[in-house]
N, C-alpha and C positions, 0 to 999 in steps of 0.2 A: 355819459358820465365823463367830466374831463377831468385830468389831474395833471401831475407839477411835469411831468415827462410830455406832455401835449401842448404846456404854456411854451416849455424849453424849445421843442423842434420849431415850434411855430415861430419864437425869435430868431431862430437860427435861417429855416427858409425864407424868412423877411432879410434877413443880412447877410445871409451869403444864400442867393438862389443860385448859385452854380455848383455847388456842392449836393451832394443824394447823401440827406439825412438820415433815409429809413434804418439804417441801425440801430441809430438814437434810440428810436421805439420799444424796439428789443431792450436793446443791450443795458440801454439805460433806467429801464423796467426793471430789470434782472439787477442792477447793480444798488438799487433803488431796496428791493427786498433783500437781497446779500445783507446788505445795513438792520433791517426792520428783524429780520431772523436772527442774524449777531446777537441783537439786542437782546431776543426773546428769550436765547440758548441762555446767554450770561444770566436772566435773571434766574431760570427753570435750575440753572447751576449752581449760583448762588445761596437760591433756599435751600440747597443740600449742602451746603457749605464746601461747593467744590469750582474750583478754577476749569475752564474749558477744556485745556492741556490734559484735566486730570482725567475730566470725563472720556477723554479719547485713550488715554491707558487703560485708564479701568473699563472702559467698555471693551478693549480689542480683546483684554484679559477674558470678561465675561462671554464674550462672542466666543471663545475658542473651547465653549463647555466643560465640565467634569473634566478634570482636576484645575480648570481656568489655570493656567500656567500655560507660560509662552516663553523663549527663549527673548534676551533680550536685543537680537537681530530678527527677530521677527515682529518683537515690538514696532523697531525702525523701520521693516517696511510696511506696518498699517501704519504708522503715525508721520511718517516721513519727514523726520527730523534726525539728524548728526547723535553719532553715537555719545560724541559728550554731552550735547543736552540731553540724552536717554540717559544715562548713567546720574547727572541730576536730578532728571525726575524721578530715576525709581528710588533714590537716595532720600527725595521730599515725602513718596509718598510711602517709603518703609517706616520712616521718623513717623509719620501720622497711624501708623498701625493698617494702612490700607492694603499694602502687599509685602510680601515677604522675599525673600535671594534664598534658592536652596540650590543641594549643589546639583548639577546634572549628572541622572546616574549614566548615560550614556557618553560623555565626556566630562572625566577626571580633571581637567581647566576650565569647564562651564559652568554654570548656574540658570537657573529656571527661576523666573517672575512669577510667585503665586498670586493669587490674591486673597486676599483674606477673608472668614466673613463678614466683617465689617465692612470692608472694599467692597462686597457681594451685596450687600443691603445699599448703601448707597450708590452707586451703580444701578442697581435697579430702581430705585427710590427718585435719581436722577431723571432717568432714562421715561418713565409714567409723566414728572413735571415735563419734560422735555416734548413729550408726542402733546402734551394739553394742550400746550402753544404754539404748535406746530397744526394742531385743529384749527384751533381758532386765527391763524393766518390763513387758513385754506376754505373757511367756513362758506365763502362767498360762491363756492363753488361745488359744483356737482358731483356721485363720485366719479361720472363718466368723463366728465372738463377734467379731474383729477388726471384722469388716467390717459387723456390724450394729453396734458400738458407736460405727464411725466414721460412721457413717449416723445416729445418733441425736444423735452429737455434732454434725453439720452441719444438723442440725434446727432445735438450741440457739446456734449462732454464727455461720449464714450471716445473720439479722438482723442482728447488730452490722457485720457484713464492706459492706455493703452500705447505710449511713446516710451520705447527702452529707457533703462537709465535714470 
């Protein structure tokens, strides 16, 4: 089976045979589904009427279980984003009823990110459309191919996961 990543390399070792393409195969494989997945997340987001951004709030919220509240520097580091645009999102998604600012009883200057249960149902409600399409990009494959691809891909990105800073 050939596709658009096999037409690409092949013009390229046609016009420049002195360059080693093999990346291409990879990498541009990978950057090929990066695209096809964006897309899938935005829609599976969408029918819950949520922005991507949101879903990664409200999921870090929901991942951190019973009472789902997280301080809002530990928001920043699941979602790795500037504390001012945290400070806007949780500002967008208090206005929507999704999570709430309570104070921290452990410091008297803090505040704790709840989330609500509405936040809680869509979050979950998300997160179900989200694995659907996430199936069916992966259908093509075994779950054993699953499981060494995700092994080769943790080969290739447990370096970046793990750079201080």
């Amino acid at each position: 089976m050939e596709d658009e990543v096999d037409r690409l390399v092949a013009a390229w070792r046609r016009e420049r045979p002195d360059l080693d393409v093999e990346p291409l195969e990879v990498l541009s494989r990978v950057s090929r589904l990066a695209r096809h997945l964006d897309r899938a997340r935005r829609l599976a987001f969408s029918e819950h009427q949520l922005e991507p951004w949101e879903f990664d709030v409200l999921t870090s919220l929901r991942r951190a279980g019973a009472p789902y509240q997280l301080s809002p520097g530990q928001l920043l580091t699941q979602t790795l984003v500037t504390s001012g645009t945290m400070t806007n999102r949780i500002d967008r998604l208090t206005k929507k009823g999704l999570v709430e600012r309570l104070p921290d009883p452990s410091d008297r200057r803090g505040v704790l990110v709840r989330l609500t249960p509405e936040g809680r149902d869509r979050a979950d409600e998300a997160l179900a459309g989200l694995l659907a399409q996430e199936r069916a990009i992966l259908a093509q494959l075994s779950r054993a191919q699953r499981g060494e691809l995700a092994a080769l891909l943790r080969r290739l990105t447990a370096p970046f996961d793990n750079i201080p800073g």
